[in-house]
TIVOKE-558372 format. One line per 10 residues: number of its first residue (from 1); their letters; for each residue x, z, y of C-alpha. Coordinates in steps of 0.1 Angstrom, whole numbers, always signed. Example, Ala and Ser with C-alpha at 12.3 -4.5 7.8 and 13.67 -1.06 7.14 Angstrom:
2
1	as	+123/+78/-45  +137/+71/-11;
***
This chain:
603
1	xxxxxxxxxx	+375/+495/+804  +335/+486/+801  +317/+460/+814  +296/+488/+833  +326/+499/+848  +334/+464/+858  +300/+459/+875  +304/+492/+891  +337/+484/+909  +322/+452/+923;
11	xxxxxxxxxx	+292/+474/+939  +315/+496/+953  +339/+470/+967  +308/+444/+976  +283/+466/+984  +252/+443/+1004  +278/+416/+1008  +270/+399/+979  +236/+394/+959  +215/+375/+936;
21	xxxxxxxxxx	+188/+353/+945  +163/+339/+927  +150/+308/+938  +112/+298/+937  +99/+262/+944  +66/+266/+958  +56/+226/+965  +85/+218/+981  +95/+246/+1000  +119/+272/+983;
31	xxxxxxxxxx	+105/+307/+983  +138/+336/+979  +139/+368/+962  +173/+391/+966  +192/+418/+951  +228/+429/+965  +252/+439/+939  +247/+474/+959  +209/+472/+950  +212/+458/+912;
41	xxxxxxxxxx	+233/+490/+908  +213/+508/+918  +181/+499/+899  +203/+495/+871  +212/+531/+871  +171/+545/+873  +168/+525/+845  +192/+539/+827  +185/+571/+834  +152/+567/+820;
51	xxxxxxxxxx	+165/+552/+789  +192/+581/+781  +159/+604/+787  +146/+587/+759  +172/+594/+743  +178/+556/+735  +212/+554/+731  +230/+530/+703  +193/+518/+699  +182/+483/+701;
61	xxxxxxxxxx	+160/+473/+729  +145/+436/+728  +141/+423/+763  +114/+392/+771  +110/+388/+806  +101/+356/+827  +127/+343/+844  +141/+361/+878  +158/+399/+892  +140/+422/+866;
71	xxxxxxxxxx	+158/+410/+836  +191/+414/+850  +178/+448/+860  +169/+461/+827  +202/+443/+806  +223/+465/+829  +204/+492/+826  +202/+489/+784  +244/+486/+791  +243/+515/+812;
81	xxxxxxxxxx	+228/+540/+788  +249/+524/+757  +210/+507/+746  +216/+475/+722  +201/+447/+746  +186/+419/+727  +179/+389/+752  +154/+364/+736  +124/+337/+751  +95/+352/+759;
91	xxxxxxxxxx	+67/+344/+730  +37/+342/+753  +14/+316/+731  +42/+297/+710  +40/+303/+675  +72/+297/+665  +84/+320/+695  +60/+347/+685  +75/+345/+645  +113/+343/+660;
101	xxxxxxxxxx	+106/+374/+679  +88/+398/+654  +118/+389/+629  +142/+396/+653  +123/+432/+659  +125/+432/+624  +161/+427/+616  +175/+442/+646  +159/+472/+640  +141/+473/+676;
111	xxxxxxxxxx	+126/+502/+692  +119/+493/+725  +103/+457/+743  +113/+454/+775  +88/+435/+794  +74/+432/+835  +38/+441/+840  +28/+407/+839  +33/+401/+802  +29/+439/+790;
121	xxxxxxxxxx	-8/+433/+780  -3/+405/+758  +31/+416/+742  +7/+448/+737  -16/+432/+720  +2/+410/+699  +26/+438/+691  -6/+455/+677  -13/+424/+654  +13/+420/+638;
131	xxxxxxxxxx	+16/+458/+628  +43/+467/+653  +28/+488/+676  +33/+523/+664  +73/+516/+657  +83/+495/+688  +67/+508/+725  +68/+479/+751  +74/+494/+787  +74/+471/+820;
141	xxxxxxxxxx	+104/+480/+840  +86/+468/+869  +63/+495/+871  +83/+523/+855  +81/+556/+874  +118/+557/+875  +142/+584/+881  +164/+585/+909  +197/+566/+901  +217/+601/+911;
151	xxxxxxxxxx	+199/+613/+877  +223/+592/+859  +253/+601/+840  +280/+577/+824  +275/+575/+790  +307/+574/+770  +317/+539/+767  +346/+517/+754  +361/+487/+747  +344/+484/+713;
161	xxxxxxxxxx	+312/+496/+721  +283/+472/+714  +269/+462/+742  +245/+430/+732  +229/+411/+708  +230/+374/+709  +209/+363/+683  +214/+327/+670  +197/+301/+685  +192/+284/+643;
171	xxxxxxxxxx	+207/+250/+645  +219/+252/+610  +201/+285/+595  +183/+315/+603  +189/+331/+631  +214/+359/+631  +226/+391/+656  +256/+381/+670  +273/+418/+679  +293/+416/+710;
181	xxxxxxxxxx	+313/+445/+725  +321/+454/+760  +356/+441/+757  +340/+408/+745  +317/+404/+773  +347/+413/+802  +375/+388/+779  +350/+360/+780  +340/+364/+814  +379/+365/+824;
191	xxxxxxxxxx	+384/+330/+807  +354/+318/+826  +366/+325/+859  +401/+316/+851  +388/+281/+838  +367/+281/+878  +398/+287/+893  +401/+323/+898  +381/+323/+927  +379/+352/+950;
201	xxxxxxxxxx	+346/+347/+963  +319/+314/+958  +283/+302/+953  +271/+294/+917  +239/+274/+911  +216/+276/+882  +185/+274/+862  +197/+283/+822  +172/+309/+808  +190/+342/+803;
211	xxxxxxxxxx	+185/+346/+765  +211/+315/+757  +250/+326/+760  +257/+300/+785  +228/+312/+805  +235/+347/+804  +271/+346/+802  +281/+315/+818  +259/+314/+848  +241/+353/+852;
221	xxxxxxxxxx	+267/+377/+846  +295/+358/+857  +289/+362/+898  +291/+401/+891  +324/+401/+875  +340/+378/+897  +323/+390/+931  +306/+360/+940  +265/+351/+947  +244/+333/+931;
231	xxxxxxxxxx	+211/+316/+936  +193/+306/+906  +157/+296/+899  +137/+291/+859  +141/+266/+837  +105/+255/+836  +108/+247/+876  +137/+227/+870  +121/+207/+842  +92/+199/+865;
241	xxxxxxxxxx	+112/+190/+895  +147/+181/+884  +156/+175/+919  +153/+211/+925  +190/+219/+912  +208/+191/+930  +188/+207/+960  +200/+243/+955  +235/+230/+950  +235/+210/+987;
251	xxxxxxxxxx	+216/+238/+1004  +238/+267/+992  +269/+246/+992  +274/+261/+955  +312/+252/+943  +301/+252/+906  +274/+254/+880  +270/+250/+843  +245/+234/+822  +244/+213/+786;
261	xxxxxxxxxx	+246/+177/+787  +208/+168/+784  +206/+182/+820  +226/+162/+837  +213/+133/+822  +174/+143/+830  +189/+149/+867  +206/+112/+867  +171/+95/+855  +142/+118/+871;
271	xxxxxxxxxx	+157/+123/+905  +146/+96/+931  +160/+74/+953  +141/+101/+985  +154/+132/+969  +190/+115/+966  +189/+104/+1001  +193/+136/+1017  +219/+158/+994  +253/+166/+1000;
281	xxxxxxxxxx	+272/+180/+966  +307/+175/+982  +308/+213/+982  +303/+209/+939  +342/+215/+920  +331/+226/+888  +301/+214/+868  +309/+232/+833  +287/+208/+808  +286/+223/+771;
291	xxxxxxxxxx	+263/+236/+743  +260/+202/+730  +282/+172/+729  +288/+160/+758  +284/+117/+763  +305/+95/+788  +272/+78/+795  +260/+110/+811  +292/+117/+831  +294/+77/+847;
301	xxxxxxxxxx	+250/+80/+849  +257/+112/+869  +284/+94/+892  +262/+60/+894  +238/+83/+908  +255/+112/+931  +285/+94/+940  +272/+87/+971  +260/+120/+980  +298/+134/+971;
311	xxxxxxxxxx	+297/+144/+936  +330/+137/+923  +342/+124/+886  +367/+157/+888  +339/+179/+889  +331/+173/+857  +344/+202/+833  +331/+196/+796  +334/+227/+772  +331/+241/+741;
321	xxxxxxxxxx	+319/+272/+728  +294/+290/+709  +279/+328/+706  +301/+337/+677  +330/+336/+705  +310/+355/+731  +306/+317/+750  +336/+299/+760  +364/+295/+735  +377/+260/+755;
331	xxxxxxxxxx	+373/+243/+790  +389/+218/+815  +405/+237/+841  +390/+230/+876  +401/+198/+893  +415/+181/+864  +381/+158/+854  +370/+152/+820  +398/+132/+795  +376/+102/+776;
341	xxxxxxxxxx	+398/+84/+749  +389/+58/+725  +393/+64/+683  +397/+41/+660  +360/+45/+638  +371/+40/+606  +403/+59/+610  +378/+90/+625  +357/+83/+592  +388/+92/+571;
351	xxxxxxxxxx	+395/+127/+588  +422/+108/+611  +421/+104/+651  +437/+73/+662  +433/+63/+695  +425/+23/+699  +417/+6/+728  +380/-6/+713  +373/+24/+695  +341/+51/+700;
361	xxxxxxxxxx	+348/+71/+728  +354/+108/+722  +351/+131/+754  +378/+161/+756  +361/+198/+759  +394/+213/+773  +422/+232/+761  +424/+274/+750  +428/+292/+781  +438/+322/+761;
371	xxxxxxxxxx	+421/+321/+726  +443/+308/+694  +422/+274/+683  +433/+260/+646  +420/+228/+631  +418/+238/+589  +414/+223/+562  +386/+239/+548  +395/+234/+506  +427/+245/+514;
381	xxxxxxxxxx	+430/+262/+546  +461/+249/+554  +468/+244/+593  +465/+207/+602  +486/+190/+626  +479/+171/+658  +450/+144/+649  +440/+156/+614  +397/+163/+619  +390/+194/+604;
391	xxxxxxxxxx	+373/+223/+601  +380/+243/+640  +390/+278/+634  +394/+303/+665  +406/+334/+673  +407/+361/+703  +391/+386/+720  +359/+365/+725  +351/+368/+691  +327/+391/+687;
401	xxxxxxxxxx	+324/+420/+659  +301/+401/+637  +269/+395/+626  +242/+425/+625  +236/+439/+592  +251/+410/+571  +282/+420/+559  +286/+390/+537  +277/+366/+561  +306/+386/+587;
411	xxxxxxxxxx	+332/+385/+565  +328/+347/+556  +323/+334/+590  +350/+355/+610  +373/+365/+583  +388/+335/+579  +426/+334/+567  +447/+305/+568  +471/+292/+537  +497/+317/+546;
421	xxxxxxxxxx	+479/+347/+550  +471/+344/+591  +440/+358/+606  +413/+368/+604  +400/+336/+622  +363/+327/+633  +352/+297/+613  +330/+279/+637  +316/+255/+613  +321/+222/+640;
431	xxxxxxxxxx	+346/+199/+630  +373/+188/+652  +410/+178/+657  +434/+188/+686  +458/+159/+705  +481/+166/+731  +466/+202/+737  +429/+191/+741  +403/+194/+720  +378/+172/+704;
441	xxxxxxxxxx	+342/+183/+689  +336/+158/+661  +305/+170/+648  +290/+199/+627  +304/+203/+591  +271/+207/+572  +257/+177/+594  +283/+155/+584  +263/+120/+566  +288/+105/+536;
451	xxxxxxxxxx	+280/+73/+524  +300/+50/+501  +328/+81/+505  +324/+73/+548  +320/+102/+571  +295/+98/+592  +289/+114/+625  +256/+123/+632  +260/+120/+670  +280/+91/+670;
461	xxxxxxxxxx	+243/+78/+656  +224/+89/+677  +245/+83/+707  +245/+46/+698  +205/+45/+688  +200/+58/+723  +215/+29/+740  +196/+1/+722  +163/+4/+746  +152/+25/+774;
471	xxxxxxxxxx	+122/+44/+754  +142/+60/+732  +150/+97/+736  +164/+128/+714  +172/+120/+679  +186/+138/+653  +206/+116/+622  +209/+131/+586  +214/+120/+554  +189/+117/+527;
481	xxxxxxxxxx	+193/+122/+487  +182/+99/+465  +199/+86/+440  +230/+92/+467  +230/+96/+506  +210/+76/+527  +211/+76/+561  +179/+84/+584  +172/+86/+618  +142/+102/+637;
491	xxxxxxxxxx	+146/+91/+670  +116/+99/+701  +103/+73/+720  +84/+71/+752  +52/+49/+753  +58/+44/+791  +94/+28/+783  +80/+5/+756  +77/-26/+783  +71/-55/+759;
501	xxxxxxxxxx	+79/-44/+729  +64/-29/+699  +71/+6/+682  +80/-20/+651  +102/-40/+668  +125/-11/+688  +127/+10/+655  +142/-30/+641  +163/-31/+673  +179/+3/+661;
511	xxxxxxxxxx	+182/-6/+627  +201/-39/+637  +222/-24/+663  +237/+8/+637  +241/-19/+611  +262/-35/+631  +284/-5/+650  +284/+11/+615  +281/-13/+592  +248/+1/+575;
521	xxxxxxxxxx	+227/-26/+561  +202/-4/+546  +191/+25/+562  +161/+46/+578  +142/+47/+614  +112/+68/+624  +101/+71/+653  +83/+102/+670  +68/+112/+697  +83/+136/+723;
531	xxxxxxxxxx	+90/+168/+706  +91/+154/+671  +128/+160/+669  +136/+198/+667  +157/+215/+693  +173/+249/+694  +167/+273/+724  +202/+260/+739  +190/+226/+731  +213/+220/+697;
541	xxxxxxxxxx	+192/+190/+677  +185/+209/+644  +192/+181/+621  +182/+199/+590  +148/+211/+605  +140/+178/+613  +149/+164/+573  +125/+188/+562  +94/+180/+584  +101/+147/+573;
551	xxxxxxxxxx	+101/+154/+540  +70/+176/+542  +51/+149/+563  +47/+170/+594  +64/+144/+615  +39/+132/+648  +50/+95/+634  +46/+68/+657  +59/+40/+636  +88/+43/+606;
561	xxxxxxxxxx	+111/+16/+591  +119/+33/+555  +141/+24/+526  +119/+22/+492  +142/+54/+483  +135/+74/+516  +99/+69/+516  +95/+86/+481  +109/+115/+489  +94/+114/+522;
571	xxxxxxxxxx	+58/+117/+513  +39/+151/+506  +25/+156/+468  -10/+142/+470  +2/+111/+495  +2/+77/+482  +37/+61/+486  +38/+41/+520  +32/+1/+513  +74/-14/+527;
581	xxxxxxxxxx	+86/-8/+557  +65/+1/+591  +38/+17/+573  +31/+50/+582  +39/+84/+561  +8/+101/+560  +11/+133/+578  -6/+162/+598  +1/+152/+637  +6/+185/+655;
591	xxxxxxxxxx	-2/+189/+690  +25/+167/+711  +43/+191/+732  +46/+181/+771  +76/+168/+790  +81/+203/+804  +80/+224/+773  +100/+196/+756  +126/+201/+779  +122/+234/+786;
601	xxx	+133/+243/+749  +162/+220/+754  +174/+247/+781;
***
């Protein structure tokens, strides 16, 4: 079976029953747009039908549309006529979104942009600038003379046809075509709605942008296979009017959603006391929260502030997954709330999880639903047993064929054989350790901070950097080398939170508060402003990114507390070493980016 035969069935058996809506906030008052699945089949079909007369087939089509109906339009249609759909952001002005684009038409061998008519011109133009324009064509869907949908034919289709790209969102290195298959795309989608509770009808809410796997698998396609609606809206409006979510959840009486962590906790601090007032959640079972690790201050911040207005602790459904695996490779079955248990630190710093009633608290991202999950010693890929942190190694029919033209890079990342021969397994990279069935995210290997022969936990850093004063934002914690591993953190701060205090004397508040938790008496702080720490599009911080614009002196520095070591190799050739700690490293100060974009990227 094919995923287009799956969303075919649903038409048929749904018809104008169920449909799509896409949810504008015009000032206050929420403006709808609607397909039924009947009507999304159909549109799907003509577009098809124009593609196979282009004779597009097994060709790779990169899509940039705005958020809405048309780009779940023109995926189906690339899936309908066997076309390679690449979801990715659309560029408009943003450099880096503009490069990430042409490489990806580049390595993924694109010959068609998929666009609507309001971006055509300038993905045109830019198309023509960069030398692009006679190999790719860009068409807007939205103004295609189409054929009729009886025009199309079923294109012969299987399980292990190629049905997407999901290119990497770069958290760790350059981004890379993920190949997923139709039978990838309909086993994923099955765990999903098996972790939802195999419902046979519902409401889903969302806002995720539809070029990130938990936005286009977790929350766009996933209606379509199960039968249900859904009623979404862009992550820009979201950003700009958190409120807007918890809104679309009472009004609709959505029964779940699915977002990363970072959302819940913008929702829990933007949304006021007079949009509270009037919501009712009580209809909300399942709030999926993934893509990023997932903090118990969130969860009770979340309850502090939607208790009242009936959203419910057992809601909560943390996660874990990446695109490698299609999406979802664990979750916490619906009703069953998120498991928190305390470690013993020093025993998690020595590969070992020991639970201790004043240890760090380590939030459960749910058991395997069907997919094999290994914790693996990585030296000597032998299988570890219950509370040994490890490399975690997965396998399944989530796990897609490989990456696109790097047969190197495929075989080492998802042909991964244990000690005794068993596999091949997807090495995820993340570091983790299994107890009592659950599973535990630890942290990224490469990310990983060793000092004094201590692993260190990045997040665990940050986490605890976050709570020391209300300014302080993202951050991103990485280690150093000079003459051995220091530790740094670049942590963003928000002049409006500052109160009384100095830049100086928070960064000192941070320093004093990790050397104590961690027991680092040396170590570095710098703080940025809002932006300054580098996000992925599914809102991964990029740890190593943010080492090297620290190292280059591209940085918007608001104040830094450096180590003597740090601060030499911190500083640009041609800079003059900063004078001690608090002076400034001298560096270009880009453009800060606003609350919105910020955010927006963190989508």
């Amino acid at each position: 079976m094919s995923f287009v035969e799956r969303v075919r069935t649903q038409a048929d058996r749904y018809g104008h029953q169920r449909s799509y809506t896409f949810v504008e906030d015009r000032r206050g008052e929420l403006a709808e747009s609607r397909l039924t699945f009947a009507e999304i089949d159909t549109r799907a079909r003509s577009i098809g039908a124009w593609l196979a007369g282009r004779r597009a087939a097994d060709q790779t089509a990169l899509l940039l549309y705005p958020a809405g109906l048309e780009f779940l339009t023109a995926f189906l249609g690339c899936l309908y006529s066997r076309v390679i759909a690449v979801p990715s952001p659309l560029p408009q002005t943003d450099p880096r979104a503009l490069e990430r684009a042409e490489g990806i038409i580049k390595d993924a061998d694109v010959r068609f942009v998929l666009t609507d008519s309001a971006n055509q011109a300038m993905l045109t133009r830019w198309l023509r600038d960069v030398g692009l324009d006679g190999a790719v064509e860009c068409v807007a869907t939205d103004t295609l003379d189409l054929p009729g949908p009886g025009e199309w034919t079923m294109p012969e289709i299987g399980p292990d046809t190629l049905a997407y790209m999901q290119y990497t969102s770069g958290s760790t290195s350059e981004p890379r075509g993920v190949m997923l298959t139709h039978a990838n795309l309909l086993h994923n989608e099955e765990e999903i709605w098996r972790a939802i509770g195999s419902p046979q009808e519902g409401v889903g809410v969302g806002w995720l942008p539809h070029y990130h796997d938990m936005g286009l698998i977790g929350m766009l396609l996933q209606p379509i296979y199960s039968g249900g609606d859904l009623y979404f809206a862009s992550p820009i409006a979201f950003v700009m009017r958190p409120a807007l979510w918890m809104e679309m959840i009472s009004r609709y009486r959505a029964g779940y959603t699915v977002a990363p962590n970072f959302a819940y906790e913008w929702c829990a601090t933007r949304v006021t006391d007079g949009q509270a007032a009037g919501l009712d959640l009580s209809s909300l079972r399942f709030a999926l929260n993934g893509a990023e690790p997932v903090r118990t201050g969130t969860l009770r911040a979340m309850v502090g502030r939607f208790g009242a207005a009936g959203f419910s602790e057992k809601a909560w459904a943390p996660a874990y997954g990446m695109a490698e695996a299609t999406l979802v490779v664990t979750a916490t079955p619906l009703g069953h709330g998120p498991l928190i248990r305390r470690f013993d630190t020093g025993a998690l710093e020595r590969n070992e999880a020991v639970p201790a009633p004043d240890g760090v608290e380590l939030v459960g991202c749910g058991r395997p639903i069907s997919m094999t999950v290994r914790i693996v010693d990585p030296e000597t890929r032998a299988v570890l047993p219950d509370g040994r942190v490890a490399e975690i190694w997965v396998r399944g029919a989530s796990v897609a064929r490989g990456y696109w033209q790097r047969g190197e890079a495929s075989s080492d990342t998802f042909g991964g054989r244990t000690a005794d021969g068993d596999g091949p397994f997807l090495r995820t990279g993340d570091l983790g350790f299994l107890l009592d069935g659950e599973l535990y995210v630890t942290g990224r290997s490469k990310d990983v901070v060793i000092v004094n022969g201590r692993n260190l936990y990045p997040q665990d850093l940050e986490e605890a950097a976050r709570e020391t004063h209300p300014s302080l934002g993202a951050a991103a914690a990485f280690g150093v080398e000079a003459g051995g591993e220091h530790v740094v953190l670049v942590q963003e701060v928000r002049w409006q939170r500052l109160g009384g205090a100095s830049a100086a004397e928070v960064a000192r508040m941070v320093q004093g508060e990790l050397a104590r938790v961690f027991g680092l008496p040396s170590m570095s702080v710098v703080l940025v402003e809002r932006g300054g720490v580098g996000k992925t599009t599914s809102g991964k911080v990029q740890r190593s990114r943010t080492r090297d614009l620290l190292l280059s002196g591209s940085l918007p520095v608001v104040h830094a507390e450096l180590t003597a070591a740090v601060a030499a190799q911190a500083v640009p050739a041609g800079h003059p070493v900063p004078a001690g700690p608090g002076a400034p490293i001298p560096h270009p100060v880009p453009t800060a980016h606003a609350v919105a974009e910020a955010v927006a990227e963190g989508a």
